[in-house]
C-alpha positions as MATLAB code, in Angstrom:
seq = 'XXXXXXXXXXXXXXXXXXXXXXXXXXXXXXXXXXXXXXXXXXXXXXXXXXXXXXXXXXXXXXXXXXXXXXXXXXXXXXXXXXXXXXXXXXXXXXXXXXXXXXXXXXXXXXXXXXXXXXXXXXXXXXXXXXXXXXXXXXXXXXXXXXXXXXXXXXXXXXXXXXXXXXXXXXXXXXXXXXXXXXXXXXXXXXXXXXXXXXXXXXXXXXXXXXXXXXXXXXXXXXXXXXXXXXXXXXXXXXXXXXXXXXXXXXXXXXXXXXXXXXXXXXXXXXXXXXXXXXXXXXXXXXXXXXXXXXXXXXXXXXXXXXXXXXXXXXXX';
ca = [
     153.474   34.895  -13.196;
     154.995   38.227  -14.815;
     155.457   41.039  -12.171;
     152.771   43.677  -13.776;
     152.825   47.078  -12.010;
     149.588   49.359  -11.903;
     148.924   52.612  -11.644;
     145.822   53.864  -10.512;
     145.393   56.842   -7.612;
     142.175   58.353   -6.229;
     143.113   61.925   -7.329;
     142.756   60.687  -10.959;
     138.631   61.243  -10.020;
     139.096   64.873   -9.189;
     139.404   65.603  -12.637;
     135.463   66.404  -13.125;
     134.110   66.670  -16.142;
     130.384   67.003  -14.916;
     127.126   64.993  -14.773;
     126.718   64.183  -18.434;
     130.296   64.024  -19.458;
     130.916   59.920  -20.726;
     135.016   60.601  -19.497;
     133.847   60.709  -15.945;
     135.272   59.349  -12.703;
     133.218   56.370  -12.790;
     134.909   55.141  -15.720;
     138.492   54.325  -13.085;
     135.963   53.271  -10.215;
     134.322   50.813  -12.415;
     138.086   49.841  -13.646;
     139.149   49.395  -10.122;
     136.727   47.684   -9.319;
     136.555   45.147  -11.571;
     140.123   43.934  -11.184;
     139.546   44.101   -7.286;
     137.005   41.715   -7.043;
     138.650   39.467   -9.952;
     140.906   38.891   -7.071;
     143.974   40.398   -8.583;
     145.239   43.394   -6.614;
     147.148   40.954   -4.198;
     149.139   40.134   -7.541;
     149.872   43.662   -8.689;
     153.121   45.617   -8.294;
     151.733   49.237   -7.045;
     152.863   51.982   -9.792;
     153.043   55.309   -7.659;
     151.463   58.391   -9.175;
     153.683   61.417   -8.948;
     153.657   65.009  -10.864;
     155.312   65.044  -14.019;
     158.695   66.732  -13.809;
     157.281   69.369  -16.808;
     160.751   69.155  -19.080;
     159.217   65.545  -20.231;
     155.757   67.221  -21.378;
     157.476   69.831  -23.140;
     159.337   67.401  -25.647;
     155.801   66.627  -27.386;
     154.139   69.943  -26.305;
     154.640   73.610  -27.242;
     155.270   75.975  -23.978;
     152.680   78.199  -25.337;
     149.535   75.481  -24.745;
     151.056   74.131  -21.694;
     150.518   77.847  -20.086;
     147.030   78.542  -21.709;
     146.214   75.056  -20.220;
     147.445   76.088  -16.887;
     145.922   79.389  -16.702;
     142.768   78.579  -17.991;
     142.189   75.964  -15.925;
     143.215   77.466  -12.640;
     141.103   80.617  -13.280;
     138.376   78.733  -13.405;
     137.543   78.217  -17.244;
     135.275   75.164  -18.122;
     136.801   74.274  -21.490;
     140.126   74.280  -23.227;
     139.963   74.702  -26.852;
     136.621   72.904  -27.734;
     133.088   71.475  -25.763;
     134.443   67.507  -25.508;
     137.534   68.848  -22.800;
     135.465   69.762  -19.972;
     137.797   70.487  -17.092;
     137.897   71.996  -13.389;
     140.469   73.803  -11.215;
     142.174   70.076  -10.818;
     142.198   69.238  -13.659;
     145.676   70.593  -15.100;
     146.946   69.025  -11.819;
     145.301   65.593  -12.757;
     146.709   65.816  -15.709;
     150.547   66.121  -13.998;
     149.481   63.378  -12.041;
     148.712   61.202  -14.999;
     151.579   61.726  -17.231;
     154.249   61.346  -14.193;
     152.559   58.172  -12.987;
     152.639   56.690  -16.793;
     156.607   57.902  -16.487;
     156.959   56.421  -13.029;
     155.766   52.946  -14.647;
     158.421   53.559  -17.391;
     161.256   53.532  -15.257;
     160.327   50.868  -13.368;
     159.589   48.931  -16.617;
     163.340   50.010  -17.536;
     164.764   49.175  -14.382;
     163.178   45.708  -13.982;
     161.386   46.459  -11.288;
     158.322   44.810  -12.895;
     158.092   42.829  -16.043;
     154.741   44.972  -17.599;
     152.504   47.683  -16.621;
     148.757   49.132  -16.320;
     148.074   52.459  -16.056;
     144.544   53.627  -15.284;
     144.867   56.876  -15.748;
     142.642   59.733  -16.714;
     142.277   62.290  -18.271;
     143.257   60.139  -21.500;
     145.688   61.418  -23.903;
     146.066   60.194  -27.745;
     144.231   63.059  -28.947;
     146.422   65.884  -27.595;
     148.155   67.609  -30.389;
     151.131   69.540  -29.803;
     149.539   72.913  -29.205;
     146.196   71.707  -28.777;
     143.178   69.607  -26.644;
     141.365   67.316  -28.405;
     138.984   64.527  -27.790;
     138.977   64.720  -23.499;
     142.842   64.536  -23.636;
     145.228   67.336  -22.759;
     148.917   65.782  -22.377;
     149.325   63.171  -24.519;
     151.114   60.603  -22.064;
     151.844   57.829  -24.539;
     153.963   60.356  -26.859;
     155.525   62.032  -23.513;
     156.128   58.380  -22.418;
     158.056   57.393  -25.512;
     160.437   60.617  -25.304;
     161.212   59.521  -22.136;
     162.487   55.930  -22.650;
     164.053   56.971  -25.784;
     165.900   59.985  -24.269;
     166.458   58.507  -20.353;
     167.400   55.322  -21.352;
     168.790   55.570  -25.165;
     165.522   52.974  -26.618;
     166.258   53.287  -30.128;
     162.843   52.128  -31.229;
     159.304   52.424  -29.464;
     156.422   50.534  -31.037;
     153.095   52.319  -30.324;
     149.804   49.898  -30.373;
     146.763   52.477  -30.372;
     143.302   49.715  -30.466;
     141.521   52.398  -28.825;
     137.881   52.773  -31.099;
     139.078   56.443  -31.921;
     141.824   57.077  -34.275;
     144.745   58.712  -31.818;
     145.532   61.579  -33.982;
     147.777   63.767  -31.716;
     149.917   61.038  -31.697;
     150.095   59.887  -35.203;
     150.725   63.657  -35.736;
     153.394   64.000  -33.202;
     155.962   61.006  -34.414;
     154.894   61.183  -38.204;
     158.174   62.357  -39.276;
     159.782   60.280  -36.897;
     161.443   56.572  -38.146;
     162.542   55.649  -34.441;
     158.667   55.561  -33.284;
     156.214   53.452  -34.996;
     152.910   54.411  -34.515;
     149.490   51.483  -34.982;
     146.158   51.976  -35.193;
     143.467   50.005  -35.682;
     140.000   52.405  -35.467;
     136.980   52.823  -36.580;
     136.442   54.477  -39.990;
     134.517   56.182  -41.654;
     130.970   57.053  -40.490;
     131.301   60.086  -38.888;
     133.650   58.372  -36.130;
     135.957   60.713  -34.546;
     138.511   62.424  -35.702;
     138.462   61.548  -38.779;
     142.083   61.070  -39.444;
     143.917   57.794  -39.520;
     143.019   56.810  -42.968;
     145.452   53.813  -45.071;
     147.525   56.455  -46.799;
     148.488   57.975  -43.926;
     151.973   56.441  -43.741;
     154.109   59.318  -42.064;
     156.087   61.633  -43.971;
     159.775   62.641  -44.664;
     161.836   60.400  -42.833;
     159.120   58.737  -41.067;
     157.026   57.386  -43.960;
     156.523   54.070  -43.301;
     156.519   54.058  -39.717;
     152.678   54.840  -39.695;
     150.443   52.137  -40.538;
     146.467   52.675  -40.068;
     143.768   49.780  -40.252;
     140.277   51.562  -40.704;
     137.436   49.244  -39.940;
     133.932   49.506  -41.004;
     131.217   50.260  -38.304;
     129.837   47.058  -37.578;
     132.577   45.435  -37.704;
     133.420   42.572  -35.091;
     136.627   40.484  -33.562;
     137.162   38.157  -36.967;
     137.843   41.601  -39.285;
     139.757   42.786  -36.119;
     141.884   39.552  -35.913;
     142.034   40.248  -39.947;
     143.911   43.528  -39.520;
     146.486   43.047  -36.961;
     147.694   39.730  -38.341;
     147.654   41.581  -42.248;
     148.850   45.313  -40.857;
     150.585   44.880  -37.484;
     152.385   41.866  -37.414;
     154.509   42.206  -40.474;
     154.945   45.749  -39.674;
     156.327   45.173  -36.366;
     158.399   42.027  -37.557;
     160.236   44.554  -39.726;
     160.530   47.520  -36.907;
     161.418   45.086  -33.849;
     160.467   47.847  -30.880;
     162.308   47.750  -28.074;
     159.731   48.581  -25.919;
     156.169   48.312  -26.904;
     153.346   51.223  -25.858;
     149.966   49.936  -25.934;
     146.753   53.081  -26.365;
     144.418   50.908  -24.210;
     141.053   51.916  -25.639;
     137.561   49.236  -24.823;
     135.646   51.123  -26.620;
     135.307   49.015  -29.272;
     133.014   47.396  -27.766;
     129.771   45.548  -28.429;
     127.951   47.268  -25.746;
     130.108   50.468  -25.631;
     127.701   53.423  -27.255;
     130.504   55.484  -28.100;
     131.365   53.904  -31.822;
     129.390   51.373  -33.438;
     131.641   48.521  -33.002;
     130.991   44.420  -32.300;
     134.332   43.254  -30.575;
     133.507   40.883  -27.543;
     135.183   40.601  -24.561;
     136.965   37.242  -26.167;
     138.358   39.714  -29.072;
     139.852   42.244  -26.452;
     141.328   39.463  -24.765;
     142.896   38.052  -28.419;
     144.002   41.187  -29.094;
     146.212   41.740  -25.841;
     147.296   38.145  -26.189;
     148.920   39.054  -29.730;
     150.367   42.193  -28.423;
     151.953   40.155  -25.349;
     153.186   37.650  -27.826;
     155.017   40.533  -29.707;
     156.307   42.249  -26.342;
     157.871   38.653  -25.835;
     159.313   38.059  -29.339;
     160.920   41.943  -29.985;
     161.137   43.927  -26.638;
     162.156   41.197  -23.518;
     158.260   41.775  -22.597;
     158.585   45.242  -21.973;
     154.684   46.020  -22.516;
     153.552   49.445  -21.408;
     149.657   49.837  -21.277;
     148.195   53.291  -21.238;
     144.158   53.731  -20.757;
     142.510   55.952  -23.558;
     138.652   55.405  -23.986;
     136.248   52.730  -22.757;
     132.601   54.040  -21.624;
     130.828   51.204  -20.939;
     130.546   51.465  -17.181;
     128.677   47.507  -16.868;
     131.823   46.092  -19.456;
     134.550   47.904  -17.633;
     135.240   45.613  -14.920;
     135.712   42.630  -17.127;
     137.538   44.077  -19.951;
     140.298   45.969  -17.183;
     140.268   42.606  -15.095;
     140.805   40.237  -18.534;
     143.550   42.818  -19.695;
     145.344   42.899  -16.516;
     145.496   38.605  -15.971;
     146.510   38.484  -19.312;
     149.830   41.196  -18.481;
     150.030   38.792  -15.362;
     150.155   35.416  -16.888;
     151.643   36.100  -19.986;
];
């Protein structure tokens, strides 16, 4: 059994987004949950949450948002920069909270303190652009994440493994120029699915092209034109690259029953999908897998998708 850390903490829920909101609170209870009662907590290495020393967040994003985030929040404005990123007075400090635990679970990744890690963290965060909220996300940990192993611990490559339903622009946007991060995404597209970026051609630019690789799928489309993809797109691509340390987007949105794409992947795909990505952790980066949670809305599928991910980090 691998040693698989987790992060989850209660002040993750004071983030409130209100009643109607689908990025709610529920969404880590349900989480929780669900890997709770699969019996697996007893089997978890606890991740602790801490605030994010703010020189990490400031190699992806520009000074300028970070203080219109933190002002507007703490004077009490409901929305930073469009509708979707509904916040309150905690949330800027949720969103410390999130990005240092995801950092916490780095170093303990990097100092073999455990084998793999969960994080359960909200607000999400493959959206954020540099100067900008999008998409419920505000720091985008995953990017912040990969500047820190790269410039704390000299990785020379980080493999990023987005599977989240929603193309994670702020990330693709933040390491396209950049040949020591590889960025994958395999989204829905096109059909009005949000953002709207992450298209084939999108392959990076200057001395990054060709360490972004996008696989659009149709609406509709189910685990066999998933499995498609990754074994055509990601496999070779990270055969080539051979990360160091692989980042995994954690999005179950892509769900059958999830309403918030129009996607047919089962709970079996999910798990065939992690499976593959273990598999590569194993082969490239001494199992160094770092799971971040993005999107995922279906409260009733929740439980099972977080508990299947999880035994799968544990018995890998």
């Amino acid at each position: 059994m691998k040693r698989t850390g987790f992060l989850y903490d209660p002040r993750y829920l004071l983030h409130d987004t209100g009643p109607y909101h689908p990025e709610r609170a529920e969404r880590l209870e349900a989480i929780h949950q669900g890997i709770k009662e699969a019996g697996l907590l007893g089997n978890l290495t606890r991740v602790p949450s801490r605030l994010v020393d703010m020189k990490w967040v400031q190699t992806i994003h520009t000074l300028e948002y970070l203080r219109r985030f933190e002002e507007l929040c703490l004077g009490g404005r409901r929305t930073l920069d469009c509708e979707d990123n509904q916040m309150c007075r905690d949330t800027y400090e949720t969103a410390q909270l999130a990005a240092g635990g995801v950092l916490e679970a780095a170093r303990m990744l990097m100092t073999n303190e455990v084998d793999n890690a969960f994080c359960a963290v909200r607000p999400p965060g493959h959206h954020a652009e540099r100067g900008e909220a999008m998409g419920f996300c505000y720091f985008n940990n995953v990017a912040i994440a990969a500047r820190y192993l790269q410039m704390e611990y000299k990785v020379e490559r980080v493999g990023i493994i987005d599977f989240d339903v929603h193309h994670g622009n702020g990330t693709q946007h933040i390491f396209e120029q950049d040949p020591t991060v590889f960025y994958y995404s395999i989204h829905q597209h096109p059909s009005f699915a949000y953002p709207g970026t992450g298209r084939e051609f999108e392959m990076g630019s200057g001395q990054g092209y060709g360490f972004t690789k996008n696989s659009p799928v149709l609406p509709g489309s189910s685990d066999d034109e998933y499995r498609r993809l990754i074994e055509k797109d990601l496999l070779p691509a990270f055969e080539s690259f051979a990360p160091q340390v692989i980042i995994v987007s954690t999005g179950f949105d892509a769900h059958k029953d999830d309403d918030m794409a129009d996607m047919r992947v089962t709970t079996e795909g999910f798990a065939w999908i992690m499976r593959t990505i273990m598999k590569m952790g194993e082969k490239y980066a001494d199992g160094r897998i770092l799971s971040v949670l993005e999107g995922g809305y279906a409260l009733d599928r929740l439980p099972e998708l977080a508990a299947g991910h999880v035994k799968i980090m544990l018995d890998a």
